[in-house]
PyMOL commands that place a pseudoatom at each C-alpha (Angstrom):
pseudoatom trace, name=CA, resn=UNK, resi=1, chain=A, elem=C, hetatm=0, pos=[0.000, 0.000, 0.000]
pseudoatom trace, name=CA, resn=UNK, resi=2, chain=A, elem=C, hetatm=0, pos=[1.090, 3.865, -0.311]
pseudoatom trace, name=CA, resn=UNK, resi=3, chain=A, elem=C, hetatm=0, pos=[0.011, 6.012, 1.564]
pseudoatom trace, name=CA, resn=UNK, resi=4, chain=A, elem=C, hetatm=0, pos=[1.275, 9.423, 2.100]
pseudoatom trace, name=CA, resn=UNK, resi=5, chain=A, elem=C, hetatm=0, pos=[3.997, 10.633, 4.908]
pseudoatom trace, name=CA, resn=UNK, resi=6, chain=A, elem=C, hetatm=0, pos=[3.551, 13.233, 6.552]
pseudoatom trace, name=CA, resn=UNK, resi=7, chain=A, elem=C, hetatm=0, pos=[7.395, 15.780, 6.708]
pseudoatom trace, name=CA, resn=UNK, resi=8, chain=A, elem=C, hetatm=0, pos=[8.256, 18.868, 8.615]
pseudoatom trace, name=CA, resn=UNK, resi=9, chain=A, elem=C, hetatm=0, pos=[9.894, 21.181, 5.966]
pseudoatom trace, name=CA, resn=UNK, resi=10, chain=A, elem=C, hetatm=0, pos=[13.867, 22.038, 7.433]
pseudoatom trace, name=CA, resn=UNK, resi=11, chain=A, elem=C, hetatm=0, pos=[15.316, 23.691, 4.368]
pseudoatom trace, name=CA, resn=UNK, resi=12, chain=A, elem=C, hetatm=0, pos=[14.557, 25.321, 1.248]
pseudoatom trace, name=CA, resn=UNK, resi=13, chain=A, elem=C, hetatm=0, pos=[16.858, 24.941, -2.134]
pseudoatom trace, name=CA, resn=UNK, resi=14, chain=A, elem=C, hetatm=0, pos=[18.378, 28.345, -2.575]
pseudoatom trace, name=CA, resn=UNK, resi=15, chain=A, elem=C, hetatm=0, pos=[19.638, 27.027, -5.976]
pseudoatom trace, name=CA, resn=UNK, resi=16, chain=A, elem=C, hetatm=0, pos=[16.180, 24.960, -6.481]
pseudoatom trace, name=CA, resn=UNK, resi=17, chain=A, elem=C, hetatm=0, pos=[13.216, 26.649, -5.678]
pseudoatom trace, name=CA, resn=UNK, resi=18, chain=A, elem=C, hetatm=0, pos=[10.716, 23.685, -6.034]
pseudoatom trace, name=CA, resn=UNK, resi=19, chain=A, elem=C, hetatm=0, pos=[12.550, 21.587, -3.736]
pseudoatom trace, name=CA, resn=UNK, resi=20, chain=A, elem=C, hetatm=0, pos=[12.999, 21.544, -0.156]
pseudoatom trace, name=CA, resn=UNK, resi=21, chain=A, elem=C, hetatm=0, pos=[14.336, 19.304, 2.582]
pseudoatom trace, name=CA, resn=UNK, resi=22, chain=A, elem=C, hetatm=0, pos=[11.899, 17.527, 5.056]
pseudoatom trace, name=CA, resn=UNK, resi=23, chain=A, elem=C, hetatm=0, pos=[12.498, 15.607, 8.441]
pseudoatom trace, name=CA, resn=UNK, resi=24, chain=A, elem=C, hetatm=0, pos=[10.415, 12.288, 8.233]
pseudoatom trace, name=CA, resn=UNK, resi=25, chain=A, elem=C, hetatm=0, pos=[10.882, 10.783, 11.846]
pseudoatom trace, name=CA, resn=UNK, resi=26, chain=A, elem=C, hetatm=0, pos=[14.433, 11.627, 11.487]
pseudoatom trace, name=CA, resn=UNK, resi=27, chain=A, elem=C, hetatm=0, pos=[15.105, 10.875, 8.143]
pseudoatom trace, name=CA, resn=UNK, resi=28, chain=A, elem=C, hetatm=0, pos=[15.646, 14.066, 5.735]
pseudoatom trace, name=CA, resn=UNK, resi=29, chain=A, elem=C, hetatm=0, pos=[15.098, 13.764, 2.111]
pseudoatom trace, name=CA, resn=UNK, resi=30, chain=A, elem=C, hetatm=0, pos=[14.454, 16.645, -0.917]
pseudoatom trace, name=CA, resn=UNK, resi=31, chain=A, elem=C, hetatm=0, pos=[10.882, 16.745, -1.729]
pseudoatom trace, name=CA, resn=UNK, resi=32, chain=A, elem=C, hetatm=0, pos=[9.228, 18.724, -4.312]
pseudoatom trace, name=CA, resn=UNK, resi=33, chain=A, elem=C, hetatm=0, pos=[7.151, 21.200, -3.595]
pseudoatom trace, name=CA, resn=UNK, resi=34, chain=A, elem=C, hetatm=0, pos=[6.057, 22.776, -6.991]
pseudoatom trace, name=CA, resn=UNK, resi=35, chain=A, elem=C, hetatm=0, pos=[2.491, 21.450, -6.199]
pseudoatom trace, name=CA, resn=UNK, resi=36, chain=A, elem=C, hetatm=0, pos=[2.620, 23.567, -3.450]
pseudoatom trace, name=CA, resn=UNK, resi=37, chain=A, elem=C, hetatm=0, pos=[4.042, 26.774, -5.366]
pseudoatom trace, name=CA, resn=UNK, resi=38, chain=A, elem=C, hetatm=0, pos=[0.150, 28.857, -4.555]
pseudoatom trace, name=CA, resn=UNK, resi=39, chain=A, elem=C, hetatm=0, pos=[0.478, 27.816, -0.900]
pseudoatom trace, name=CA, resn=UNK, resi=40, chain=A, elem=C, hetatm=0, pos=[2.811, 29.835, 1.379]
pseudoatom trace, name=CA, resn=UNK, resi=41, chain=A, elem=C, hetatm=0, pos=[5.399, 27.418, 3.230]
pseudoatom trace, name=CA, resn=UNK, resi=42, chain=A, elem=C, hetatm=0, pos=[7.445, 28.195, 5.793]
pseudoatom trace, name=CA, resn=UNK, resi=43, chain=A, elem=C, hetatm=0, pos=[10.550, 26.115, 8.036]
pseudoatom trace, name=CA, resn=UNK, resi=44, chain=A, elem=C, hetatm=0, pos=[8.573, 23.928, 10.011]
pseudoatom trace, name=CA, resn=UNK, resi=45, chain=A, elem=C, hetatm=0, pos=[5.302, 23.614, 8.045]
pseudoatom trace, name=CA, resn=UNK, resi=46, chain=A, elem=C, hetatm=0, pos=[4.084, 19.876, 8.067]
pseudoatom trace, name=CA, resn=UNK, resi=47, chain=A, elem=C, hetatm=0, pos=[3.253, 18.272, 4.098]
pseudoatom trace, name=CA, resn=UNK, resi=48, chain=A, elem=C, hetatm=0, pos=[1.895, 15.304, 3.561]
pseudoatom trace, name=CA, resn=UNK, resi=49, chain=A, elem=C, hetatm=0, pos=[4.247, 13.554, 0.453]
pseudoatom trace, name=CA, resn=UNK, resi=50, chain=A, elem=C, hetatm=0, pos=[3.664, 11.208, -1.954]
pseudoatom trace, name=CA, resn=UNK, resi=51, chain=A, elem=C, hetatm=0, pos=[6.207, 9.374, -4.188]
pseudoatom trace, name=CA, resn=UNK, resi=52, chain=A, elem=C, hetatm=0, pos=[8.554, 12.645, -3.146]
pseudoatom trace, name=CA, resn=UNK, resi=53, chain=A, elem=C, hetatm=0, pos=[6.020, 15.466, -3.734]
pseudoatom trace, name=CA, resn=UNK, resi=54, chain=A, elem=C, hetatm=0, pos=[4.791, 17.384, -1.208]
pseudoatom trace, name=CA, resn=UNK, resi=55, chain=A, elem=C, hetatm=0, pos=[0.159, 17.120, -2.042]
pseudoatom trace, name=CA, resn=UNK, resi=56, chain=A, elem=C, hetatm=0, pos=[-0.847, 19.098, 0.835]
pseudoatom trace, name=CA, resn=UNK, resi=57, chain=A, elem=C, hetatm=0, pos=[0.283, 21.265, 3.879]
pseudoatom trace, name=CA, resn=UNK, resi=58, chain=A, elem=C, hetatm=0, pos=[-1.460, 20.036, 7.232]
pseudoatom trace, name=CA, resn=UNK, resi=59, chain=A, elem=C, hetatm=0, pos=[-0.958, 20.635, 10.633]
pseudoatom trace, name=CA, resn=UNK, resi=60, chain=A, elem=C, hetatm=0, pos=[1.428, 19.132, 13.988]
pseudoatom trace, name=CA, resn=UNK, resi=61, chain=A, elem=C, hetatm=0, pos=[-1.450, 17.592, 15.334]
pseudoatom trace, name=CA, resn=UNK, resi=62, chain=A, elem=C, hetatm=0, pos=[-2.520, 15.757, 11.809]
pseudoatom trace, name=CA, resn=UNK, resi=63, chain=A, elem=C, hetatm=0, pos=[0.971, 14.815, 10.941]
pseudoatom trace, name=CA, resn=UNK, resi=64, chain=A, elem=C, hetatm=0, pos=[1.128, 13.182, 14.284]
pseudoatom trace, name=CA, resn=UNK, resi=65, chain=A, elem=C, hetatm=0, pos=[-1.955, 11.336, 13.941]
pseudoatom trace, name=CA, resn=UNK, resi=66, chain=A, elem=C, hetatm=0, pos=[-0.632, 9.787, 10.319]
pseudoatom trace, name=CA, resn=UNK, resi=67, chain=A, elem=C, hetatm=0, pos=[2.108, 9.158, 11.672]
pseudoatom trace, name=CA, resn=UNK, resi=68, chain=A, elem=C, hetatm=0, pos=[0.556, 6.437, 14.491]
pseudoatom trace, name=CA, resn=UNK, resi=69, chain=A, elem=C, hetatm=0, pos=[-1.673, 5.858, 11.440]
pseudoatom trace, name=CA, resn=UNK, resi=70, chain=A, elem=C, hetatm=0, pos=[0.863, 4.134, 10.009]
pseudoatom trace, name=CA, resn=UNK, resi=71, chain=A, elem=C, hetatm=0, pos=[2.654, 2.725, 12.414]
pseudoatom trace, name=CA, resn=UNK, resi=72, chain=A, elem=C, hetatm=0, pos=[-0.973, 0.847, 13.474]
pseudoatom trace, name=CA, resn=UNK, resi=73, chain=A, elem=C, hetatm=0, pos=[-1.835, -0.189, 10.333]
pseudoatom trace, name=CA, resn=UNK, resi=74, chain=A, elem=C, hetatm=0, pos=[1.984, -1.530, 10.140]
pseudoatom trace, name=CA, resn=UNK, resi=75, chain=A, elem=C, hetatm=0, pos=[3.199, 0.809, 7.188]
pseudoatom trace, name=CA, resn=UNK, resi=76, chain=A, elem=C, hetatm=0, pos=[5.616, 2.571, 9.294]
pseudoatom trace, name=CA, resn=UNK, resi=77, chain=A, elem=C, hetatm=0, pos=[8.815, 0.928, 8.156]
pseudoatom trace, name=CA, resn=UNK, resi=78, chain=A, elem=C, hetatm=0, pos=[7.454, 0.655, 4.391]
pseudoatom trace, name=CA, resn=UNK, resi=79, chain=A, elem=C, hetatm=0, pos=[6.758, 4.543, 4.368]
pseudoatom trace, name=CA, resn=UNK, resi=80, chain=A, elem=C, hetatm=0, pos=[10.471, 4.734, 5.630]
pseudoatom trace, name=CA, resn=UNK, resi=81, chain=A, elem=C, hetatm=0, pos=[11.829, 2.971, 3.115]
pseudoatom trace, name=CA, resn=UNK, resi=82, chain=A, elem=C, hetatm=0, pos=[9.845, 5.046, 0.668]
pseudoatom trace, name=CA, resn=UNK, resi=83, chain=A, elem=C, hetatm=0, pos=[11.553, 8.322, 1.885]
pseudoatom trace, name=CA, resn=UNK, resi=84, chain=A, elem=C, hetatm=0, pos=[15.040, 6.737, 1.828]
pseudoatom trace, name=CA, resn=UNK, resi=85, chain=A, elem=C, hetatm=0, pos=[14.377, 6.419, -1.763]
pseudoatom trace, name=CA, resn=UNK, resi=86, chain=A, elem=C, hetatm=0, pos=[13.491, 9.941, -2.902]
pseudoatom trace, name=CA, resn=UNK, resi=87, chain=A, elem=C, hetatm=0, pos=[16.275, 11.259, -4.739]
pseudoatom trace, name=CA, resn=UNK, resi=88, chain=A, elem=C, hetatm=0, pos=[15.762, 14.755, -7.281]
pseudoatom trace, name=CA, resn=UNK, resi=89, chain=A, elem=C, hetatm=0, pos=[19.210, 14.941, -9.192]
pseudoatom trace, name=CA, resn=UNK, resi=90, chain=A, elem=C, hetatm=0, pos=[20.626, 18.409, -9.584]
for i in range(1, 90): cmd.bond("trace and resi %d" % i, "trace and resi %d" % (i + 1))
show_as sticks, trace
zoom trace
C-alpha cells in the first residue's frame, strides 16, 4: 500500500526553488514542492508527500496522527523505506 507521509519542511533549495528538505521521523530527504508553489510554506510547516512530492500542507497535530496511522496499520517501516528512496538529481 502507499500512503502518504507526513514531513516537517527544514530547508529550502536556494539554488532549487521547487525543492525543499523535510524531516520524516528523522530521516531528511528533498521533496518537491512545486504542487505547493500557490500555498505559502514556511521552516517547520508539516506536508503530507507522496512518491517525493509534497500534495498538501497540514498541521502538527494531523501529521502526528498519520504518523501512528501508520505505524498501526503496520506501514511505518514501508513509508520509511519510501523516503530513503526519494532522490531529485541536480
Amino acid at each position: 500500500m502507499c500512503l502518504a507521509i507526513p514531513g516537517q519542511i527544514v530547508e529550502f533549495s536556494p539554488e532549487q526553488p521547487l525543492l525543499a528538505k523535510v524531516d520524516v521521523a528523522g530521516v531528511k530527504r528533498a521533496i518537491n514542492i512545486g504542487l505547493l508553489a500557490d500555498e505559502p510554506l514556511e521552516l517547520g510547516d508539516w506536508v503530507l508527500i507522496h512518491v517525493g512530492f509534497a500534495m498538501s500542507k497540514i498541521g502538527e497535530s494531523e501529521a502526528r496522527d498519520q504518523l501512528t496511522m501508520l505505524a498501526a496499520l503496520g506501514e511505518d517501516a514501508q513509508a520509511m523505506e519510501e523516503v530513503r528512496g526519494y532522490t531529485f538529481a541536480p
